[in-house]
C-alpha positions, -999 to 999 in steps of 0.1 A, spaced: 231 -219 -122 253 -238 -97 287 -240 -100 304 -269 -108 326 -292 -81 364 -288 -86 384 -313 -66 395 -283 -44 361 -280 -27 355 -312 -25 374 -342 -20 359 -368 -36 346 -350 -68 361 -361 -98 382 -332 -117 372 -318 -151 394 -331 -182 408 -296 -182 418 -295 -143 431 -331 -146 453 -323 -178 465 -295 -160 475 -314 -130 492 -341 -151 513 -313 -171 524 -302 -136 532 -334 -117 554 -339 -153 571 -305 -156 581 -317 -113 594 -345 -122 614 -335 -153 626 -305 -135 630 -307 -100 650 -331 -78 629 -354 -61 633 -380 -35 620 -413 -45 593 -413 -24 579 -382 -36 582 -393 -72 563 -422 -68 537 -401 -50 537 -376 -84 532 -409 -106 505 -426 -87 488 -393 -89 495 -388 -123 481 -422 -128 448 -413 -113 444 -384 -133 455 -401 -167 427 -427 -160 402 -397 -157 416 -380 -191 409 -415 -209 375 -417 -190 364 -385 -205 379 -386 -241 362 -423 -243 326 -407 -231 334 -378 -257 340 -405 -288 311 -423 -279 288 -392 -279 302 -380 -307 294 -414 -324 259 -411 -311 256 -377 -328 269 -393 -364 249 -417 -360 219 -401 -358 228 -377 -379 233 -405 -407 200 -417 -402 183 -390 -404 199 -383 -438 188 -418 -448 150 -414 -436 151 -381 -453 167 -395 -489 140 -424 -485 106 -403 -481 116 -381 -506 122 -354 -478 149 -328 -485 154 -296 -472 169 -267 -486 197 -269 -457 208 -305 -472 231 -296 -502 223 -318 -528 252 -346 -540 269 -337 -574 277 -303 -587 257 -277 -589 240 -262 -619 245 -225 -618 222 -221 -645 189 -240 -624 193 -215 -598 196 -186 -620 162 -200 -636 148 -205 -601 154 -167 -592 143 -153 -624 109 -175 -611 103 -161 -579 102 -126 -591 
């Protein structure tokens, strides 16, 4: 399986969310903790900038998949309850009657 771009080997691939965090918690711990001459720190923020813009990017693709999945999810659950079509892996709303599955074993033996 081929390996994934990192920004190292290439320049113009865009950086996972967990190499861009990384590089943001970095550029912040500089310039928190070192002394920096101006020019440098704007240097540090307008890369931090770049690679804040990239976390956003990918948490907003993550919500909107994630959405997706609900979504689907939902309706299935609603085409299921509709046709009359439940599986045993669907828990059924309410509480449970102990005593209907005790009477269900007892059945199948």
């Amino acid at each position: 399986m081929p390996r994934r771009k990192s920004t190292t080997e290439e320049g113009d691939a865009s950086p996972s969310f967990e190499e861009a965090l990384a590089g943001l918690e970095s550029i912040i711990e500089a310039m928190e903790h070192e002394q920096l001459p101006l020019e440098e720190l704007v240097a540090y923020y307008e890369k931090g900038s770049t690679l804040l813009e990239r976390c956003e990017s990918v948490l907003q693709s993550a919500r909107g998949r994630i959405e997706l999945i609900t979504l689907r999810n939902k309706n299935e659950r609603e085409t299921e309850s509709r046709t009359g079509e439940t599986g045993d892996h669907h828990p059924k709303s309410g509480t449970p009657d102990d005593s209907d599955d005790d009477n269900d074993d007892i059945r199948l033996f």
